[in-house]
C-alpha positions in Angstrom: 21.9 169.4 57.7 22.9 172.3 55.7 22.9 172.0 51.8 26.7 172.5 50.8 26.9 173.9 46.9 30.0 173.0 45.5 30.9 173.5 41.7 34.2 171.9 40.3 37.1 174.2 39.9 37.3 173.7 36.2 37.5 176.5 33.3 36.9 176.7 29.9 38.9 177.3 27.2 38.1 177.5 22.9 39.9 174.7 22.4 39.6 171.2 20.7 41.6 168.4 19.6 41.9 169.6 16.2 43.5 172.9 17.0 45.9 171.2 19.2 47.0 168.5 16.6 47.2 171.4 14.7 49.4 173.5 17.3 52.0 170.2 17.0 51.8 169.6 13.2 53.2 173.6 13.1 55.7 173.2 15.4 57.1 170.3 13.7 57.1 171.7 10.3 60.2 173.9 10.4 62.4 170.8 11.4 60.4 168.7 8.5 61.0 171.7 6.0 64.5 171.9 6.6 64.9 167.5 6.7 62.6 167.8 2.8 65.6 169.6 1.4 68.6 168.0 2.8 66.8 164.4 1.6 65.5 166.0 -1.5 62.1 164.6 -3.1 62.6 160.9 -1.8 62.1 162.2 1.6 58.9 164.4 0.0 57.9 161.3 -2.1 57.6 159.1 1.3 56.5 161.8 3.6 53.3 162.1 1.5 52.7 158.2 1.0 53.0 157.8 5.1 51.0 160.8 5.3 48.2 159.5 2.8 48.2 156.1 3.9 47.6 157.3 6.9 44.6 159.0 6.6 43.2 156.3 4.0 43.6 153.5 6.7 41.9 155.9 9.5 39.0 156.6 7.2 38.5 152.7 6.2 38.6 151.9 9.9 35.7 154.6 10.7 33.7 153.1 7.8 34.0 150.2 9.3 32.7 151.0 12.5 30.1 153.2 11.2 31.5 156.0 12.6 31.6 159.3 10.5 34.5 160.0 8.5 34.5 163.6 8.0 33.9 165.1 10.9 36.6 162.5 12.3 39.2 162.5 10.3 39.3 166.8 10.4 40.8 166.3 14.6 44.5 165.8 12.4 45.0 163.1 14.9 46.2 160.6 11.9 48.2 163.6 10.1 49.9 163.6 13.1 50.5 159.9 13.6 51.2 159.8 9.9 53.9 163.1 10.1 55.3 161.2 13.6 55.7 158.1 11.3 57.4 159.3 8.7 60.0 160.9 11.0 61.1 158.0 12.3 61.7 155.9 8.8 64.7 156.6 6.7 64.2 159.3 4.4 64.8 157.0 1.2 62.8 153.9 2.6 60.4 152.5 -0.2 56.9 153.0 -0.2 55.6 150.1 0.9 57.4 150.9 4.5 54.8 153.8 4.9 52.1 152.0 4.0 52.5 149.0 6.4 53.3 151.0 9.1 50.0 153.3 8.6 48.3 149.4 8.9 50.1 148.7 12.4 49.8 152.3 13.9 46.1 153.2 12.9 44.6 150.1 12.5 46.6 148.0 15.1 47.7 150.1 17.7 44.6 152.6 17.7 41.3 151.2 16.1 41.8 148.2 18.0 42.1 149.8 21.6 38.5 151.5 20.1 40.4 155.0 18.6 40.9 158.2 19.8 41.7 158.2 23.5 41.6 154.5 24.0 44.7 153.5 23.0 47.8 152.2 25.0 50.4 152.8 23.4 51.5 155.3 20.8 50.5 154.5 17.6 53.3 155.7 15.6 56.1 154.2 18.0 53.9 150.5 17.6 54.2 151.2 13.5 58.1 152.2 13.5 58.8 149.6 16.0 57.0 146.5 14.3 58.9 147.7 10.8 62.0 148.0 12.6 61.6 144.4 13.8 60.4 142.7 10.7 62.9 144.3 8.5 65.9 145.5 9.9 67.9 145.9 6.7 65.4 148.3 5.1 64.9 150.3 8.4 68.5 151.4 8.9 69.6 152.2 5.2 70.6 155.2 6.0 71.6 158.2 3.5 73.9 161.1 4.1 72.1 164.6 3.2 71.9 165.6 -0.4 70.5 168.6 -0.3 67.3 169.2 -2.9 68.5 170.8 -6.4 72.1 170.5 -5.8 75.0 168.6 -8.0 74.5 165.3 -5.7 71.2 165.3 -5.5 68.9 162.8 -7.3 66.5 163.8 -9.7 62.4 163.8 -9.7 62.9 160.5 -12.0 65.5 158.8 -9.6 63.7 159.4 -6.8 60.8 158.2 -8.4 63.1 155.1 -9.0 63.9 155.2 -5.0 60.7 155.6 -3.4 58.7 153.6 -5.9 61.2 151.2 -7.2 63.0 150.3 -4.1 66.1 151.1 -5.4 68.5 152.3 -3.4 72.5 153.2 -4.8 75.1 152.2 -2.6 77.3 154.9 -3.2 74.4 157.0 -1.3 74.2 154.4 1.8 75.9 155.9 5.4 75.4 154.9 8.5 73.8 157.2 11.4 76.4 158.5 14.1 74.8 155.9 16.9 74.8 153.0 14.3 78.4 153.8 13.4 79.8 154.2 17.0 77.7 150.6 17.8 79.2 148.8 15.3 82.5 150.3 15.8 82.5 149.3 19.4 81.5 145.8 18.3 84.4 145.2 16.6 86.7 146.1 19.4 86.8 150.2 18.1 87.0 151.9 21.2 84.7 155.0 21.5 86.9 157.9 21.7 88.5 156.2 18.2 85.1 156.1 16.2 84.0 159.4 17.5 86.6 160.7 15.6 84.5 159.6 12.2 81.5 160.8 13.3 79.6 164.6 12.7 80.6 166.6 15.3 77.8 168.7 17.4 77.1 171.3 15.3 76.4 169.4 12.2 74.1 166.9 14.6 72.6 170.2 15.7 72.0 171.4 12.6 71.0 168.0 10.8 73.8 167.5 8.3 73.9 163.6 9.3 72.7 160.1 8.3 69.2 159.4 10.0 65.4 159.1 10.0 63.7 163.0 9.6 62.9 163.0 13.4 67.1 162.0 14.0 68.2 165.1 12.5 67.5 169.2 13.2 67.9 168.9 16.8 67.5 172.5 17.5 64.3 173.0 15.4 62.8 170.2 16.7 64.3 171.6 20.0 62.4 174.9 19.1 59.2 173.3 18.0 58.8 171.5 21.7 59.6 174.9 23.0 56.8 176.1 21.4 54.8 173.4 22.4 55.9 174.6 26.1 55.3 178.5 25.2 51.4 177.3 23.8 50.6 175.1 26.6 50.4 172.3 24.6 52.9 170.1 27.2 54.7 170.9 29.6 58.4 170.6 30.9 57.8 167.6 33.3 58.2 164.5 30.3 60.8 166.6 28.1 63.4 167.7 30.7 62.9 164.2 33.0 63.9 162.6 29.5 66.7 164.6 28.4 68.4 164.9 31.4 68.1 161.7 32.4 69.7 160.5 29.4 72.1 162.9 29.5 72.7 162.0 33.1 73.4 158.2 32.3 75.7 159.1 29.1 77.5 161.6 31.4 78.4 158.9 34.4 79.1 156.2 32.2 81.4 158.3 30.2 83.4 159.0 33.0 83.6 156.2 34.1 84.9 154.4 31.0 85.5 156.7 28.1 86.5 153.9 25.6 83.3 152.2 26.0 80.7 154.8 26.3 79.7 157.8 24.6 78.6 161.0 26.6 76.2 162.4 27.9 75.7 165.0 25.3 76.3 162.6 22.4 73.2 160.8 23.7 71.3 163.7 23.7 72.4 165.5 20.1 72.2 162.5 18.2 69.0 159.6 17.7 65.8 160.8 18.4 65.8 162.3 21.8 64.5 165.5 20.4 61.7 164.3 18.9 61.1 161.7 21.5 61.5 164.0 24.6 59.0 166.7 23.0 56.9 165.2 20.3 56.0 161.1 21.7 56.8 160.9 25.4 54.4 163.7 26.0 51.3 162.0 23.9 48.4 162.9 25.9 46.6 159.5 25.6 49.6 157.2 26.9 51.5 159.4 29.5 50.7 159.8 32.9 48.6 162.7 34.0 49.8 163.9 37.1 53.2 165.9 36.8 55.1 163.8 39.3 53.7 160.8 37.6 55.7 162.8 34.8 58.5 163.4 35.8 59.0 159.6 36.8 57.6 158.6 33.3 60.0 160.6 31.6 63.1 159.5 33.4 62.1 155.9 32.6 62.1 156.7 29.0 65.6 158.1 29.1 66.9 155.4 31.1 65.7 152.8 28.9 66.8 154.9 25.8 69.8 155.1 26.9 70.5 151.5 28.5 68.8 149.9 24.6 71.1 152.0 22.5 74.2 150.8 24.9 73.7 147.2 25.5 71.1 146.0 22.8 71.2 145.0 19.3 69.7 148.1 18.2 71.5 151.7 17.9 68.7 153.9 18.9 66.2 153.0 21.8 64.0 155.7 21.9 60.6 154.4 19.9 61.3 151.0 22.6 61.5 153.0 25.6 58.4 155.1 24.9 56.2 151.6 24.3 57.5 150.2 27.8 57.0 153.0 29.9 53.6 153.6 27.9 52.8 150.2 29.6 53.4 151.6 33.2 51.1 154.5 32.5 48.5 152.9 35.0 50.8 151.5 37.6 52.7 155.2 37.6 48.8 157.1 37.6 47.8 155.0 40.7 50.7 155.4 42.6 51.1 159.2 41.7 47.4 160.7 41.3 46.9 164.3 42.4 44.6 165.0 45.3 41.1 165.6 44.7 39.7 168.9 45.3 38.3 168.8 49.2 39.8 165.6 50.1 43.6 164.5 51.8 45.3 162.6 49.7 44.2 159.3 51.7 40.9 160.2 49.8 39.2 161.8 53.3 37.0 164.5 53.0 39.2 167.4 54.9 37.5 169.0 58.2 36.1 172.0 56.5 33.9 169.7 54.3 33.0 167.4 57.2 31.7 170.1 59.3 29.3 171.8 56.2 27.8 168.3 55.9 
């Protein structure tokens, strides 16, 4: 028998976890930059509590386990799941929002599975989607943009008063363009009626709407998932399976029935399909690996998305759809795994390999 030396066909590169949580955290900074000073320092004030609590919650969880915190917490993985978090909570939301959700993402949804790498399902969808449940009201107070330092805006005092104090004027409440059109719709407004009272395009594209921080600057946080692509960081499979399937679904439907739904590009300017489509669906840990495993992964998000926000009780499906279709992650990797090197895809070794052994 002749001795067959085989090596894997795997290459190196300087990379690490650290520099690509850090890759993401810059990519999603211009659309964060631009969301601070449209939402003015409540926004800033509960960006930084999220953030901080966080990181405090990841570091008690490695003391815990005896793990080191240091040398952990420097991989950005729970500034990441922190910024994520953050993105998806209204942008006046009191304090205590952030903090509970830092308790269900870190703690629940990834110390529990054993951290890094272990867990199931994303761990700032589980935080935003446990809030979300357990209180409703404070989730969707929404606020319409009042940009940082002008006439509208509230002070470093009142926000103070907002973030810390949980108090919220009225006169600032608005509802986000798929929570207007859904409750329009409930009360027998048809579609193309409401649209009419809702931003148009641009101003969705541009992020002059009610919503969370990850709702609005679609084409920043369009251009930060580009980067992502440009960097190598993802790749197209998850994003363009996501958008255009819910893009697809709005578009049908639409014609179909115009009075009842909205379109196809409707669905994909407003909610969080940006930052779904680029920033959570394509979570390392909880998507599928191979890229047709991908591409069916991501058009299950954007049907669900899209059949949540149209026939639920919520307006905006996104953080839903991620979680369900994290739980097919196995079933989709063992019905769509790649090949492996010098076998068929039955697993056989292939003839070549037969006759060296």
């Amino acid at each position: 028998m002749i001795p067959v030396t085989t090596s894997g066909p795997f290459t190196h590169k300087a990379n690490s976890v650290q520099n690509v949580m850090a890759t993401v955290l810059l990519a999603l900074l211009p659309a964060t930059a631009l969301n601070m000073y449209l939402f003015g320092w409540p926004a800033i004030f509960l960006f930084a509590v999220t953030i901080g609590s966080c990181v405090a919650v990841e570091a008690g969880c490695l003391m815990l386990y005896g793990r080191p915190v240091k040398e952990t917490l420097s991989d950005n993985t729970a500034v990441l799941t922190g910024w994520l978090m953050a993105a998806s909570l209204p942008p006046w939301a009191p304090w205590w929002l952030g903090l509970l959700g830092a308790v269900f993402a870190i703690a629940m949804a990834k110390h529990a599975f054993g951290g890094v790498g272990q867990n199931v399902f994303n761990p700032a969808m589980v935080g935003r989607t446990v809030l979300l449940v357990s209180f409703p009201v404070v989730m969707t107070a929404w606020v319409a943009p009042h940009p940082l330092f002008s006439a509208n805006a509230p002070g470093f005092a009142d926000a103070i008063a907002i973030t810390f104090g949980g108090h919220l004027p009225d006169t600032m409440s608005a509802a986000s363009a798929l929570g207007y059109v859904k409750t329009e719709l409930s009360r027998g407004i048809p579609v193309t009626q409401s649209m009419t009272q809702v931003p148009d395009l641009m101003d969705m594209a541009l992020g002059y709407r009610a919503g969370s921080l990850g709702e609005t600057s679609a084409l920043l946080i369009l251009a930060g998932g580009l980067f992502l692509m440009y960097k190598r960081i993802i790749s197209w499979h998850i994003p363009v399976s996501v958008i255009g399937s819910l893009f697809l679904m709005g578009t049908i439907f639409h014609a179909a029935d115009p009075a009842r739904y909205t379109s196809g590009m409707f669905h994909v300017m407003s909610g969080a399909t940006f930052l779904g489509a680029f920033f959570i669906a394509t979570d390392y840990v909880t998507s599928p690996v191979s890229k047709m495993g991908q591409l069916v992964f991501g058009a299950g998000v954007g049907l669900l998305a899209w059949t949540i926000r149209t026939y639920a009780g919520y307006p905006e499906g996104m953080a839903f759809a991620v979680l369900l279709m994290n739980s097919l992650t196995p079933i989709i990797d063992q019905y769509t795994r790649p090949r492996i090197f010098g076998r068929s895809r039955k697993g056989e070794p292939l003839p070549l390999a037969k006759e060296k052994a």
